[in-house]
C-alpha positions as CSV (number, residue, x, y, z in Angstrom):
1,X,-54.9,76.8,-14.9
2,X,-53.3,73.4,-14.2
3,X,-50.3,73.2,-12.0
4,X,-47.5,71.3,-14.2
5,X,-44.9,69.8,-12.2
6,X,-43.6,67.5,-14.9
7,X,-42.2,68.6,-18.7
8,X,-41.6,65.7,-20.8
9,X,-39.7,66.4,-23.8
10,X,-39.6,64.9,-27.4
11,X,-36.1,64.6,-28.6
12,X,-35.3,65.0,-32.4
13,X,-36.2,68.5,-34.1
14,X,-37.4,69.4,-30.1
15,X,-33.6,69.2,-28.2
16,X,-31.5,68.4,-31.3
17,X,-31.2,69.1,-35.0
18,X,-32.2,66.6,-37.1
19,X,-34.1,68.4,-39.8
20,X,-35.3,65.7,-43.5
21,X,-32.5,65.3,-45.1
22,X,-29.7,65.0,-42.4
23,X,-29.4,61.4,-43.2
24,X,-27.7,62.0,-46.6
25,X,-24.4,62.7,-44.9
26,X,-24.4,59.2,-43.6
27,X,-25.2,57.6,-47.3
28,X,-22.2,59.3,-48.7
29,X,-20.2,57.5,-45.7
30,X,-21.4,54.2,-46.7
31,X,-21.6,54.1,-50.6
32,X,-17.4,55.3,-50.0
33,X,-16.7,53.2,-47.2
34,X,-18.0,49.9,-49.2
35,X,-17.3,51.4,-52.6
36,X,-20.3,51.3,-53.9
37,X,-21.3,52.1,-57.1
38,X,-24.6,54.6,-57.0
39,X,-25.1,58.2,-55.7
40,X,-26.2,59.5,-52.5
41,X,-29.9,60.7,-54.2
42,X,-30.0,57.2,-55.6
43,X,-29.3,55.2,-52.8
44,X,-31.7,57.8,-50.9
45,X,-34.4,57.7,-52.6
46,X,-34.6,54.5,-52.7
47,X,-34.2,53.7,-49.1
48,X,-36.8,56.1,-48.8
49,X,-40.0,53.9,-49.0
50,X,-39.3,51.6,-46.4
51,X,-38.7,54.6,-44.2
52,X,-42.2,55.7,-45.3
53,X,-43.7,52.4,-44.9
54,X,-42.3,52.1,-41.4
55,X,-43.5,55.3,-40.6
56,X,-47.3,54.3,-40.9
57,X,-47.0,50.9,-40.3
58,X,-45.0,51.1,-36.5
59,X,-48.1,52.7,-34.8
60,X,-50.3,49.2,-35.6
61,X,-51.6,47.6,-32.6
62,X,-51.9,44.3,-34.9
63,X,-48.4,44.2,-36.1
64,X,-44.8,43.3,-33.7
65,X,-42.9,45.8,-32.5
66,X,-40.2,46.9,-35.1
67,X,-36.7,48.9,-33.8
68,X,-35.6,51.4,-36.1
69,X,-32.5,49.1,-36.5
70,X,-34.6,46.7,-37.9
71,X,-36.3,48.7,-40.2
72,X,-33.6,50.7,-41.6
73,X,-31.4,48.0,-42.3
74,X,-34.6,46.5,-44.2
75,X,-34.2,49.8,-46.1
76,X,-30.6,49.3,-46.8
77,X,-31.5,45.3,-47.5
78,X,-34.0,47.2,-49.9
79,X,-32.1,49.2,-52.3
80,X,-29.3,47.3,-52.0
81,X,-31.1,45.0,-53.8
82,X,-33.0,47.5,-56.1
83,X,-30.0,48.9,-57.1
84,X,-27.8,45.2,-57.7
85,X,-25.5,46.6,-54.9
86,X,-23.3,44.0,-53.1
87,X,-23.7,46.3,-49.7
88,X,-23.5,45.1,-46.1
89,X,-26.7,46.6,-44.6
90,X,-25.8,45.9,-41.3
91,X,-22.9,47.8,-41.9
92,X,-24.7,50.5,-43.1
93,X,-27.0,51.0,-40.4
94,X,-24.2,50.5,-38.0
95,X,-22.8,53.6,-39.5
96,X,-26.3,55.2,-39.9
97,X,-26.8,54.8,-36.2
98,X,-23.3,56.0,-35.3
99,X,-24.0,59.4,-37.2
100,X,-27.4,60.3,-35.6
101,X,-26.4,59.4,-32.0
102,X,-24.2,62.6,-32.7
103,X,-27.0,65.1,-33.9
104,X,-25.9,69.0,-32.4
105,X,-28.3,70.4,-29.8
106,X,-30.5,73.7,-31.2
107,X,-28.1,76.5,-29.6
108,X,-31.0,77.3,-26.6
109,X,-31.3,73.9,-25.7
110,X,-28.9,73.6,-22.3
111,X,-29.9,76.8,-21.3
112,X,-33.8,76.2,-21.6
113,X,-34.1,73.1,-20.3
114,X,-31.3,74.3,-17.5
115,X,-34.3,77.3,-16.7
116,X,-36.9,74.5,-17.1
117,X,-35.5,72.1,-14.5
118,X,-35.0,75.1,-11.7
119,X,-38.8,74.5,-10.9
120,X,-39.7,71.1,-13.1
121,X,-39.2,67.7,-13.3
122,X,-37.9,67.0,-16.8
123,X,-37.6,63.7,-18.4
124,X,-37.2,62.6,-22.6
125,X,-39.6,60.6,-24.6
126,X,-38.8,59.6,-28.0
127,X,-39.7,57.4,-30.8
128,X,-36.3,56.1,-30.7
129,X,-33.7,52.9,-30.8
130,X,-31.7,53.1,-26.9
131,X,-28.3,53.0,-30.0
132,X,-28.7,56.4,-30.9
133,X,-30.7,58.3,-28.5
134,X,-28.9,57.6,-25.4
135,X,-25.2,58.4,-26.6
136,X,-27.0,61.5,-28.2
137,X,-27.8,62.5,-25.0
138,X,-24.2,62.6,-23.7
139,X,-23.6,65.6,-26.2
140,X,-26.3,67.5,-24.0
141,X,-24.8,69.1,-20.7
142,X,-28.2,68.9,-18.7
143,X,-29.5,65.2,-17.6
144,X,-33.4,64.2,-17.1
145,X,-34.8,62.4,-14.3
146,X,-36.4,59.3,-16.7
147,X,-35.3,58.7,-20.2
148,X,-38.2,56.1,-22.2
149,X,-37.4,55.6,-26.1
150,X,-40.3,53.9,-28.2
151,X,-37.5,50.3,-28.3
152,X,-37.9,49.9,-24.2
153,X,-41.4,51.0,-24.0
154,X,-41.6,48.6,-27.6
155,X,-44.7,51.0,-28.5
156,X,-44.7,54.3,-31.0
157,X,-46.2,57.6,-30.0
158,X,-48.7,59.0,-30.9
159,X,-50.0,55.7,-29.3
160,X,-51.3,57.4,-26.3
161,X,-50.0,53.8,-24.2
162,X,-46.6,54.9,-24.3
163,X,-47.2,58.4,-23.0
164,X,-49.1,56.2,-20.2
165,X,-46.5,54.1,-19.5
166,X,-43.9,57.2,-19.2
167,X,-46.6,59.0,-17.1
168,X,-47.1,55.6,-14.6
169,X,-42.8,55.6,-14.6
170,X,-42.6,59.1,-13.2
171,X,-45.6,58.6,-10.6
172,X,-47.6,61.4,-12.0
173,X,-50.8,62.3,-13.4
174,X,-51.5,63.7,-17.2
175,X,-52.9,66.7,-15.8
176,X,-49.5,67.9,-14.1
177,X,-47.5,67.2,-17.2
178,X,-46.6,69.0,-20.5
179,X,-45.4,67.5,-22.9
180,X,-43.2,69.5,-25.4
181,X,-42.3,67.9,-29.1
182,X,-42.4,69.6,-32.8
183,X,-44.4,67.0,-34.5
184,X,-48.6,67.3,-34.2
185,X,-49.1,64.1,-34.9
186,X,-46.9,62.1,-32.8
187,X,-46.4,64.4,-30.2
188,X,-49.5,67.0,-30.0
189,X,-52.5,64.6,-30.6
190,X,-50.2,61.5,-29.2
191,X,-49.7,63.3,-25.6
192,X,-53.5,64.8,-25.6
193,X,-55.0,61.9,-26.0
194,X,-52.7,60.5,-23.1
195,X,-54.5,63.9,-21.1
196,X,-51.4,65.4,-21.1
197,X,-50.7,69.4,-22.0
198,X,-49.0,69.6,-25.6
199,X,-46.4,72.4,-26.2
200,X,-45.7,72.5,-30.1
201,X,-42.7,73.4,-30.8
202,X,-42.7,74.9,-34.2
203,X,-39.5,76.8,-35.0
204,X,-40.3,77.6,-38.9
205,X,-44.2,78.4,-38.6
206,X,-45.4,75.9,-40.5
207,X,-48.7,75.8,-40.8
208,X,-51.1,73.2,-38.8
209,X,-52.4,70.2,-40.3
210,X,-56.4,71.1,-39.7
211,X,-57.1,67.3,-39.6
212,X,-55.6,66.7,-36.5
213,X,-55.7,68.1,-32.8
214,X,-54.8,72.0,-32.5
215,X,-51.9,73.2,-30.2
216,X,-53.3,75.6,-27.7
217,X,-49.7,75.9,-26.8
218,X,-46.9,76.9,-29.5
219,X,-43.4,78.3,-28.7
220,X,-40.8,79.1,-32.0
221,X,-38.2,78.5,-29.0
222,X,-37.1,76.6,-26.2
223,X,-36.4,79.8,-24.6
224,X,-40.2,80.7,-24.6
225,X,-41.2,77.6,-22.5
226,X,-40.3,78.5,-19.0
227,X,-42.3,82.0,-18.9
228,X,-45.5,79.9,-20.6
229,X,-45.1,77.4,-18.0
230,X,-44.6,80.2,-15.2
231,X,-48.0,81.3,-16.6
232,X,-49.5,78.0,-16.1
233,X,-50.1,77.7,-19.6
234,X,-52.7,80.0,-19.9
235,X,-54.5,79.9,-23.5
């Protein structure tokens, strides 16, 4: 069994709610704050593509680092002009950042990672802009040793370099350290490839994707992960 003395957590969907969707709150803010005339599902859905586009095209070695400001005011650049909007993106993704830096923790989250961090190092990894994620993390009462989001280390998981670079911060070696996100691509195959020990978090038992790496390792709860890492992660 390996000894973990590290647990690196995800951050969105893993500590805090952020479920698809979410971000419609923050459209109806904008399209009233600039008076714009669309709906939220129009101005959604088309904003939606870059989102999708950015999603695939952010893990590219070949291609420059992109922040999530960056893209999503593209997005907001996007169907503002789709839509013959006179919108201010910048202010849109102003607000659009304000609104997820304050996404709620899941209910167990203080207490679990409070458990966690009696006998474990903790620290947070997260594809992430420094805007959102750190103030988010001021909603949280328990702190983390080392905080890396994707715009410092200017790489995307599951690019197995930025669970390397978080690994070479913290001064310890893949084998000691689980990593715990709800995502199998990004954080499951991401942190295995790294060498690391994935813990998927999968709170609605959805089913695996069969193309990519299985979880030996699934919790429906934070509260589950300190007595499987008291077990040493046994399969």
């Amino acid at each position: 069994m390996p000894q973990i003395t590290t647990v690196i957590f995800d951050m969105y969907e893993t500590l805090v709610q952020n479920p698809y969707g979410t971000g419609k709150g923050s459209f109806a803010k904008i399209i009233e704050q600039q008076g714009l005339k669309t709906t939220v599902d129009d101005l959604w859905e088309h904003w939606l593509p870059a989102e999708k586009e950015f999603q695939i095209t952010r893990v590219d070695p070949d291609r420059p680092f992109q922040s999530y400001f960056s893209a999503w005011k593209g997005g907001f650049e996007r169907s503002f002009s789709d839509l013959k909007l006179d919108g201010d993106s910048q202010a849109a993704t102003e607000q659009f950042f304000r609104d997820v830096s304050q996404r709620d923790p899941y209910p167990e989250t203080d207490d679990a990672v409070a458990e966690v961090q009696k006998r474990w190092r903790t620290a947070i990894l997260s594809n992430a802009d420094d805007g959102f994620l750190l103030p988010n993390l001021e909603l949280l009462e328990v702190g983390f040793d080392t905080v890396l989001t994707s715009e410092q280390a200017q790489i995307y998981k599951p690019r197995p370099e930025m669970f390397q670079l978080m690994l070479t911060h913290l001064g310890v070696t893949p084998g000691e350290t689980a990593y715990v996100g709800d995502r199998q691509l990004e954080d499951v195959m991401g942190s295995a490839q790294a060498g690391m020990h994935p813990v998927w978090i999968n709170r609605n038992n959805k089913p695996s994707d069969p193309d990519l790496p299985t979880p030996s390792h699934r919790i429906s709860s934070l509260l589950e992960l300190p007595k499987l890492l008291e077990n040493g992660l046994a399969v």
